[in-house]
Steps between C-alpha positions, in 0.01 A plus 500: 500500500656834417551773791156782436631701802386539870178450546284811474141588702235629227196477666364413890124391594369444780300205446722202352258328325515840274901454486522160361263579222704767382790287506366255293388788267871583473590173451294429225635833370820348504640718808697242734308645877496353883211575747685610865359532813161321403576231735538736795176721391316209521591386824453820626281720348531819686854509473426546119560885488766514753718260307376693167295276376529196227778605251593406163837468421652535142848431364649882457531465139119398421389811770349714189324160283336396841358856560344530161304157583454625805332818353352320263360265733325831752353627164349156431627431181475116643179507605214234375191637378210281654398340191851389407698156545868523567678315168715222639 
């Protein structure tokens, strides 16, 4: 596997659930991205903000490609409209 850089935080949410399905939206984006601190937001809810929350962690040098699906996923270019199947 060739070195990407340090990892990176791009985005933080409060609620994992949230967390790991942007991370798979970055994955299937082709942006290599970890979950961290899920485990301990889970087991303890109201630390969630003092720890800062769920974060999603990018290598450095795919920081700009996982914003854009990022943006792209808070404008909804993903989303399903009710009458229509996901292709498989």
């Amino acid at each position: 596997m060739e070195y990407e850089g340090d990892f990176v935080t791009v985005a933080q949410y409060l609620d994992p659930t949230d967390a790991h399905i942007m991370r798979s939206c970055l994955e299937a984006a082709g942006v290599p991205a970890i979950v961290a601190d899920a485990n301990m937001v889970q087991m303890h809810s109201l630390l969630s903000i003092a720890v800062g929350g769920v974060r999603i962690r990018v290598p450095e040098n795919c920081v700009t490609e996982a914003k854009e699906v990022i943006e792209a996923f808070n404008r909804g270019d993903f989303a399903l409209q009710d009458d229509e199947m996901p292709s498989s």
